[in-house]
Each structure stands twice: as C-alpha cells, then as structure tokens.
Backbone atoms as SQL, in Angstrom:
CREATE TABLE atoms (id INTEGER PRIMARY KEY, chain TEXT, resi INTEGER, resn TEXT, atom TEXT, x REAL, y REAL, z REAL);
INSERT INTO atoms VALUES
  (1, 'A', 1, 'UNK', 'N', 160.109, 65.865, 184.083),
  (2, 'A', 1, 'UNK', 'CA', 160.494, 65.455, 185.422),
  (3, 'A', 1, 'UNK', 'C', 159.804, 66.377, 186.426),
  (4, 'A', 2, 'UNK', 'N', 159.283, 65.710, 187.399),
  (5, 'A', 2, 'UNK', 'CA', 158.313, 66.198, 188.397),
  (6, 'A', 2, 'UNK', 'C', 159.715, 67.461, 189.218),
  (7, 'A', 3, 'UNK', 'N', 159.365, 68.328, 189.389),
  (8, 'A', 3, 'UNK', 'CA', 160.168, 69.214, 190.350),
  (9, 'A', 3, 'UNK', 'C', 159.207, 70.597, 190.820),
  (10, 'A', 4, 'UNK', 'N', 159.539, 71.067, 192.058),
  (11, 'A', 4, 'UNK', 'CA', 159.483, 72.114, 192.802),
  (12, 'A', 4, 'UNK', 'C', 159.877, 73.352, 192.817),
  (13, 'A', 5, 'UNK', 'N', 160.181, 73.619, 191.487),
  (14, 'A', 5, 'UNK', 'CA', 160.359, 75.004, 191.471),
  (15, 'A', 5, 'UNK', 'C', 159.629, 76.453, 191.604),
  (16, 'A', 6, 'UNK', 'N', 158.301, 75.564, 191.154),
  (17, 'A', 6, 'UNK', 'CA', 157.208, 76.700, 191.313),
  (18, 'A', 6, 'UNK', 'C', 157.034, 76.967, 192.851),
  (19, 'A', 7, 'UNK', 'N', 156.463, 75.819, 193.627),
  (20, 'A', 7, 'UNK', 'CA', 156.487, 76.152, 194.683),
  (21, 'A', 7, 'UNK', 'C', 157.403, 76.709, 195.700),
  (22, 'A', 8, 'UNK', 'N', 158.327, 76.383, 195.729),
  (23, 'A', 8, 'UNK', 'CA', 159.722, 77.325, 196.541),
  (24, 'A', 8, 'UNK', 'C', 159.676, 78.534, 195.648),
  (25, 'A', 9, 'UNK', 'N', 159.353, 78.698, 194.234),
  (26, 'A', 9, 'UNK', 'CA', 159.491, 80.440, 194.033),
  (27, 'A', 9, 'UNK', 'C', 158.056, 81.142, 194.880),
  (28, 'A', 10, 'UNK', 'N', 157.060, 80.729, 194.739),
  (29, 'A', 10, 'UNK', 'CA', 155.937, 81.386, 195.528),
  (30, 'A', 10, 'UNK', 'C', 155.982, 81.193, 196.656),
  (31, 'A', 11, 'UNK', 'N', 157.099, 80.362, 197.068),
  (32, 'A', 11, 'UNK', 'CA', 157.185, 80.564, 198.437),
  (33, 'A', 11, 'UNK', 'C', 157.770, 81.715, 199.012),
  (34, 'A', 12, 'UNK', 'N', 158.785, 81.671, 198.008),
  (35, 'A', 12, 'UNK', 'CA', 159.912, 82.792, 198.441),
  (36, 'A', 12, 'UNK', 'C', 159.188, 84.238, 197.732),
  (37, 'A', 13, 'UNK', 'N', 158.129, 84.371, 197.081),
  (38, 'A', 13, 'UNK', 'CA', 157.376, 85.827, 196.303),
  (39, 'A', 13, 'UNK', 'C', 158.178, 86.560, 194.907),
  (40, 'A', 14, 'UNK', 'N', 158.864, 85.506, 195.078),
  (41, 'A', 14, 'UNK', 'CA', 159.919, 85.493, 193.723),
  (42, 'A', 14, 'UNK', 'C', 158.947, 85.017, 192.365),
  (43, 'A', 15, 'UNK', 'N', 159.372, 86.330, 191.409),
  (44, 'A', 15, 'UNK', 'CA', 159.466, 86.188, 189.988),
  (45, 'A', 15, 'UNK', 'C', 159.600, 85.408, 189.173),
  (46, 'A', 16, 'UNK', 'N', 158.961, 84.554, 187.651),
  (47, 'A', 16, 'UNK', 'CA', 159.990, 83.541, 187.313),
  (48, 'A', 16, 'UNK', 'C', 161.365, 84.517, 187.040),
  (49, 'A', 17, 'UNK', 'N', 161.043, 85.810, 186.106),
  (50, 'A', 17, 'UNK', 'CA', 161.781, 86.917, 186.208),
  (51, 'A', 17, 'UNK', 'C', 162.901, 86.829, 187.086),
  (52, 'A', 18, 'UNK', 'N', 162.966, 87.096, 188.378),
  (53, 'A', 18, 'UNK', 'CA', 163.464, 87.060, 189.253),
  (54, 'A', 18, 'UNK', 'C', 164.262, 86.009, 189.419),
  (55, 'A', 19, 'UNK', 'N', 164.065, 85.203, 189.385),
  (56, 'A', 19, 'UNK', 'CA', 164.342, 83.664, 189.346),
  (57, 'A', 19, 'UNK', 'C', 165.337, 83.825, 188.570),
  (58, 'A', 20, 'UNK', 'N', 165.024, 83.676, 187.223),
  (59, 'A', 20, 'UNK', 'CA', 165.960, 83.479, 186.327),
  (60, 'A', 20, 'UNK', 'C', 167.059, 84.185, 186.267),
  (61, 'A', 21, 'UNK', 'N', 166.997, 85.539, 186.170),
  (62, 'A', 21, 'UNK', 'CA', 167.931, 86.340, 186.503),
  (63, 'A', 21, 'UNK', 'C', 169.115, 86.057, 187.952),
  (64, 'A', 22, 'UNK', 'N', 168.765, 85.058, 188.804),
  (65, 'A', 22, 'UNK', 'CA', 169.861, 84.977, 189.964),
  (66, 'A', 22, 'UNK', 'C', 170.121, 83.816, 189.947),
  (67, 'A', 23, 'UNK', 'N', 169.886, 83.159, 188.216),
  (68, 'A', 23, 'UNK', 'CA', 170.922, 81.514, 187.647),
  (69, 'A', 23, 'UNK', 'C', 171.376, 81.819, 186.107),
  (70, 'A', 24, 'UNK', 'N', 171.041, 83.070, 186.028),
  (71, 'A', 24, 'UNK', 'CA', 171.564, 83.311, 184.115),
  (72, 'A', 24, 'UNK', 'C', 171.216, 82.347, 183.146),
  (73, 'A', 25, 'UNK', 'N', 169.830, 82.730, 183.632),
  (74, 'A', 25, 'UNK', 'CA', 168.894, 81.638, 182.141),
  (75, 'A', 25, 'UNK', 'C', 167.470, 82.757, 182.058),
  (76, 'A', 26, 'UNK', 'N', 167.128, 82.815, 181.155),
  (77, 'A', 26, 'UNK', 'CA', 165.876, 83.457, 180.256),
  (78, 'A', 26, 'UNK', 'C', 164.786, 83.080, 181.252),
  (79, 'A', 27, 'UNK', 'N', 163.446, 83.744, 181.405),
  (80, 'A', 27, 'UNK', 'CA', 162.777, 83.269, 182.039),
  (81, 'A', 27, 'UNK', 'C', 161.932, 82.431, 181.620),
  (82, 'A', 28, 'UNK', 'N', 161.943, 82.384, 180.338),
  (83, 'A', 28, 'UNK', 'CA', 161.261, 81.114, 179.166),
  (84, 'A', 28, 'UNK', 'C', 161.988, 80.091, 179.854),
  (85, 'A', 29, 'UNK', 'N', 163.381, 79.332, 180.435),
  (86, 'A', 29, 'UNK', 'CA', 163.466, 78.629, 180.699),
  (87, 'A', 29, 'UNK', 'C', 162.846, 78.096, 181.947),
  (88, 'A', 30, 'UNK', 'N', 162.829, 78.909, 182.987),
  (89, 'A', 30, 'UNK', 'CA', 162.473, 78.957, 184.039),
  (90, 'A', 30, 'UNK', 'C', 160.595, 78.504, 183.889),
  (91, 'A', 31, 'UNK', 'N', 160.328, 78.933, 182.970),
  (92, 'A', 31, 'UNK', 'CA', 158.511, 78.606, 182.269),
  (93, 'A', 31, 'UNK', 'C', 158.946, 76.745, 182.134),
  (94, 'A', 32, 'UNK', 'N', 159.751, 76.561, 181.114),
  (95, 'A', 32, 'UNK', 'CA', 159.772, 75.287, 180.822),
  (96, 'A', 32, 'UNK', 'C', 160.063, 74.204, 182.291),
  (97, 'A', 33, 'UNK', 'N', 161.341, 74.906, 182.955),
  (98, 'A', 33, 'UNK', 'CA', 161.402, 73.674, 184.087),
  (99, 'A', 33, 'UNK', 'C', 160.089, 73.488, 184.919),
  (100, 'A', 34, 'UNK', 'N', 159.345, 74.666, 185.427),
  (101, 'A', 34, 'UNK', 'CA', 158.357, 74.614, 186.242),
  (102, 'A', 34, 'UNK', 'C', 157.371, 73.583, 185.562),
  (103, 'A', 35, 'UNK', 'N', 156.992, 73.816, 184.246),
  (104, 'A', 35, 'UNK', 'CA', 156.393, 72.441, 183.033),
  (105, 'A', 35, 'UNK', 'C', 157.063, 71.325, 183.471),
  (106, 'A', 36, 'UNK', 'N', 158.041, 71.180, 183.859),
  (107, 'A', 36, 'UNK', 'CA', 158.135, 69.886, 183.485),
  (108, 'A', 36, 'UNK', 'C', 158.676, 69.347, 181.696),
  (109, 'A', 37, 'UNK', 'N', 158.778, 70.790, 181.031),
  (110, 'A', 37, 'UNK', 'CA', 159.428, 70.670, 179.406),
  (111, 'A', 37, 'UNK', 'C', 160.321, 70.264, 179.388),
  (112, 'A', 38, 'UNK', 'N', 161.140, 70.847, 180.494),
  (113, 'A', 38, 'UNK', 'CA', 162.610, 70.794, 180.199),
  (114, 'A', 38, 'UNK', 'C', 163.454, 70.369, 181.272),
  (115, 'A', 39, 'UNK', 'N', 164.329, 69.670, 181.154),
  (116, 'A', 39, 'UNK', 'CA', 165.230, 68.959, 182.340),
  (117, 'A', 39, 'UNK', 'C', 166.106, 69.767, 182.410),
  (118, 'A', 40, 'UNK', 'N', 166.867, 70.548, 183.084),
  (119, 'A', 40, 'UNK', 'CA', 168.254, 71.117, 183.655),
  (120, 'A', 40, 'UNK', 'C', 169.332, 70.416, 183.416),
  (121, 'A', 41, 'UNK', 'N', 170.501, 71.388, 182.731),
  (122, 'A', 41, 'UNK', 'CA', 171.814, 70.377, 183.120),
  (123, 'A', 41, 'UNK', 'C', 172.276, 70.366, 184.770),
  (124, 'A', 42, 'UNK', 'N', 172.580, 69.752, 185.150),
  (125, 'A', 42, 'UNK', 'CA', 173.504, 69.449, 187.092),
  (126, 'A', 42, 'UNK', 'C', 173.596, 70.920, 187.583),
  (127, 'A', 43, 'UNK', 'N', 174.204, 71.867, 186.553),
  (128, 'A', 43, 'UNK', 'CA', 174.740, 72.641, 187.351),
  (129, 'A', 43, 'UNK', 'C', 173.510, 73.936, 186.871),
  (130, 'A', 44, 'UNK', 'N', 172.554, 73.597, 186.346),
  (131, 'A', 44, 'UNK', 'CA', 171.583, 74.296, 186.931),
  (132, 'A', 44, 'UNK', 'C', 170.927, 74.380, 187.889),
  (133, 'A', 45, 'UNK', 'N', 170.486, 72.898, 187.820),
  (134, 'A', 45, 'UNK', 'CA', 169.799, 72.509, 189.019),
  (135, 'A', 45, 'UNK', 'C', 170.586, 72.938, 190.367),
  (136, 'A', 46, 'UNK', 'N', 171.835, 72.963, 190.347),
  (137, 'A', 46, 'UNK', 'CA', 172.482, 72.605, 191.374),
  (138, 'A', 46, 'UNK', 'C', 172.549, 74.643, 191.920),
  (139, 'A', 47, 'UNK', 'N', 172.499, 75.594, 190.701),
  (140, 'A', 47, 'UNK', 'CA', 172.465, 76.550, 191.330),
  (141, 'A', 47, 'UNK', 'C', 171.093, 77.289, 191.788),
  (142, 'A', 48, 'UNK', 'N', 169.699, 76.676, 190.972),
  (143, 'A', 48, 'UNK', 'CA', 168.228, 76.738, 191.579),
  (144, 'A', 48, 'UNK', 'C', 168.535, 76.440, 193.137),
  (145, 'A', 49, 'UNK', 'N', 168.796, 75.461, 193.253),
  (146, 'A', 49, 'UNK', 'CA', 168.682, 74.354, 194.750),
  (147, 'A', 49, 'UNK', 'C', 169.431, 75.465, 195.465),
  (148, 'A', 50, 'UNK', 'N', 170.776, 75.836, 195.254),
  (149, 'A', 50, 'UNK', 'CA', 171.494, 77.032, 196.192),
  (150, 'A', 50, 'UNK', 'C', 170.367, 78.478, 196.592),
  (151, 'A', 51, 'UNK', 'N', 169.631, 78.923, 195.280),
  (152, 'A', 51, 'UNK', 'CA', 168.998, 79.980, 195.520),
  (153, 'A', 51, 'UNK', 'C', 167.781, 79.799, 196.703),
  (154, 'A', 52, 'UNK', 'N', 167.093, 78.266, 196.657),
  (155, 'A', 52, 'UNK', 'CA', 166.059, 78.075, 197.744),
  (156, 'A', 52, 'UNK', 'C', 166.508, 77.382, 199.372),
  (157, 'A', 53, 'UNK', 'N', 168.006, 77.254, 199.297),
  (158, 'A', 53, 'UNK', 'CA', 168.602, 76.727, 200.428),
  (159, 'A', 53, 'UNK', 'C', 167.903, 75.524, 199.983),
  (160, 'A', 54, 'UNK', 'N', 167.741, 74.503, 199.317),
  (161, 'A', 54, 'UNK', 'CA', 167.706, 73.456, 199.509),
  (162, 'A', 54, 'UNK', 'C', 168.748, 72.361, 198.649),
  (163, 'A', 55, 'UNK', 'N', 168.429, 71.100, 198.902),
  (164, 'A', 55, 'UNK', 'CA', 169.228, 70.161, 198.199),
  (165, 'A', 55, 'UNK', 'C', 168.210, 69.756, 196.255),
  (166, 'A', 56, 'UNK', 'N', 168.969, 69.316, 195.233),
  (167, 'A', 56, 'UNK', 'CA', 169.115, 68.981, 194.090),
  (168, 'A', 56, 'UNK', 'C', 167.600, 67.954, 194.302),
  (169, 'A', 57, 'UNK', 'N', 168.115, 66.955, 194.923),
  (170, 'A', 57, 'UNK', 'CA', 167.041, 65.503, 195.247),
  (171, 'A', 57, 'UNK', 'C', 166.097, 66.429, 195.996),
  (172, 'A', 58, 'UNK', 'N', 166.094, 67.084, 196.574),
  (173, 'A', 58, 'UNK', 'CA', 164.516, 67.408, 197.238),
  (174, 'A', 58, 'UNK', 'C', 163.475, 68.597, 196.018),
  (175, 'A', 59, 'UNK', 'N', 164.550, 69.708, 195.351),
  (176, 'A', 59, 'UNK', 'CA', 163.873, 70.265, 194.473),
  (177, 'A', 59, 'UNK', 'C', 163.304, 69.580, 193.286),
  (178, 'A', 60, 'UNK', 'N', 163.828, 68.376, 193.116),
  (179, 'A', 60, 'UNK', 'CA', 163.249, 67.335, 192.056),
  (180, 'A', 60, 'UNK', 'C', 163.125, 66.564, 192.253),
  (181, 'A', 61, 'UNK', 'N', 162.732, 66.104, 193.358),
  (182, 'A', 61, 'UNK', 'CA', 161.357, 64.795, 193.981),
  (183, 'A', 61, 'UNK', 'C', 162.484, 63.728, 192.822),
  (184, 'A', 62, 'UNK', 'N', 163.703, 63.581, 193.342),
  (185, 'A', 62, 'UNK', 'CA', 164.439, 62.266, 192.527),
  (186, 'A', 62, 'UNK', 'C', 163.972, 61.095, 193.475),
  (187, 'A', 63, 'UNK', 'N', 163.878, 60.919, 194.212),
  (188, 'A', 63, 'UNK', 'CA', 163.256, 59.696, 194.800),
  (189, 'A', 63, 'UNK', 'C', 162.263, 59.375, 194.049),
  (190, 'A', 64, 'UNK', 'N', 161.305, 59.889, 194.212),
  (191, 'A', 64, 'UNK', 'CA', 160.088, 60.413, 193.541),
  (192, 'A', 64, 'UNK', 'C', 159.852, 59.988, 191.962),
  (193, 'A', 65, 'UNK', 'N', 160.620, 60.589, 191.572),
  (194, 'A', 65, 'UNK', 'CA', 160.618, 60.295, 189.477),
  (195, 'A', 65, 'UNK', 'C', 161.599, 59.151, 189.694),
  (196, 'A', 66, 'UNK', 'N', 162.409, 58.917, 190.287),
  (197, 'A', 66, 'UNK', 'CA', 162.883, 57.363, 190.649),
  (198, 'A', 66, 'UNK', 'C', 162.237, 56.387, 190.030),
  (199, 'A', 67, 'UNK', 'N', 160.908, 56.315, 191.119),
  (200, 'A', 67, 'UNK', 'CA', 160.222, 55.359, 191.342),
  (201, 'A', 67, 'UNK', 'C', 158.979, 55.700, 190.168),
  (202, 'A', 68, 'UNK', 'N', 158.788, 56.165, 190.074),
  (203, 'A', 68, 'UNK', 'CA', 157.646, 56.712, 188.615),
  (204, 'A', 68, 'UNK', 'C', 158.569, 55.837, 187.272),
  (205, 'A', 69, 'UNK', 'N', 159.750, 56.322, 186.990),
  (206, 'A', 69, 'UNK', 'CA', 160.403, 55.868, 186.289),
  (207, 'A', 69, 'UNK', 'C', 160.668, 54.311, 185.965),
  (208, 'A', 70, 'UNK', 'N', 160.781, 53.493, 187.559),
  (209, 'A', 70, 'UNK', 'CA', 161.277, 52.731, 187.252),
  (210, 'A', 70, 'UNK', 'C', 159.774, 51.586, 186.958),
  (211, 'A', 71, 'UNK', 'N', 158.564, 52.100, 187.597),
  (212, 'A', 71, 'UNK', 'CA', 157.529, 51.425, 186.946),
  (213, 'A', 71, 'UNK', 'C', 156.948, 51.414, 185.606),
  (214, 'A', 72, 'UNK', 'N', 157.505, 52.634, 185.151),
  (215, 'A', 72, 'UNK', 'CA', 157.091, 52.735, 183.439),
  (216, 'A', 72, 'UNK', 'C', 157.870, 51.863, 183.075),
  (217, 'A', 73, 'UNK', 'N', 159.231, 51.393, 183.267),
  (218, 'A', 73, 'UNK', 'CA', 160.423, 50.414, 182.626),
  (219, 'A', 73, 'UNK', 'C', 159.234, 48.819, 183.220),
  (220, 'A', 74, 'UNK', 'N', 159.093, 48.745, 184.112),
  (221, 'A', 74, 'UNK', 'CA', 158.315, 47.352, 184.675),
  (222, 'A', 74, 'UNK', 'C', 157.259, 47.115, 183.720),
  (223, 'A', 75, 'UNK', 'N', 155.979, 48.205, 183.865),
  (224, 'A', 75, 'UNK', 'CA', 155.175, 48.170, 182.521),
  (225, 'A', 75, 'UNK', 'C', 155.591, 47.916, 181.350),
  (226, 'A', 76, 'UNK', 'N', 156.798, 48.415, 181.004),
  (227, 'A', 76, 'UNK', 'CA', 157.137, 48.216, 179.077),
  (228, 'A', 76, 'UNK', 'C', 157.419, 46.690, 179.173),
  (229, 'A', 77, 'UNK', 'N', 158.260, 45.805, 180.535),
  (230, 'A', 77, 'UNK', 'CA', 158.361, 44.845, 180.191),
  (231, 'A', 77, 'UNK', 'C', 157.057, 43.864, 180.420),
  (232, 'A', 78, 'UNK', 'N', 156.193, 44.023, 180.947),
  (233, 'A', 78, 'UNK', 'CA', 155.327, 43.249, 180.854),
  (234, 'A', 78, 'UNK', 'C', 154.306, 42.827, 179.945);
C-alpha cells in the first residue's frame, strides 16, 4: 500500500530509528511500511499519523490505493 511515511520522516529529519521508537515498533518495521511490505494494523497507523500531525487517509494516499485497487478488481473482471 502506497503511503507517506518516508516523506513526512525527512521532512521532519527524523530517523527510521527515531521513528520507530516514538510508536514501539522495531525499525525493521518502520523499513517495511516505508516499502510498501507491510500494511499497519489501525492503531499503528493511527499513532504514525499523530506523530506527523496528520490524518490516517492522507499518510496513506487511501483515496489513492482506493482507486488503484478498485481498477485491478475491474481488470480481473474483464
């Protein structure tokens, strides 16, 4: 899933290190979300989004993978 984490951490001159440490996850995880490896449960996401002052839907372009999403489902049926 497409998300913004990298960029709001280099925005902010923050660490993944850093990062991780002010949501209590490894910074291997923090490697994987920025990939795109790994999806967050809610209340990760939901405490990333607190650390950059922003909202859940804007740090992960959900509009965004929405609509990505819902054309891969259109493609399979066609």
């Amino acid at each position: 899933m497409k998300n913004r984490i990298r960029e709001y951490r280099q925005l902010r001159g923050m660490t993944q290190q850093e990062l991780a440490e002010l949501v209590d996850v490894s910074s291997r995880t923090i490697i994987s979300l920025e990939k795109g490896q790994y999806n967050p449960s809610l209340m990760l996401a939901y405490r990333i989004s607190l650390v950059f002052e922003t909202t859940v839907e804007d740090l992960y372009c959900l509009q965004e993978n929405k609509e990505l999403e819902e054309r891969k489902y259109e493609q399979m049926q066609a």
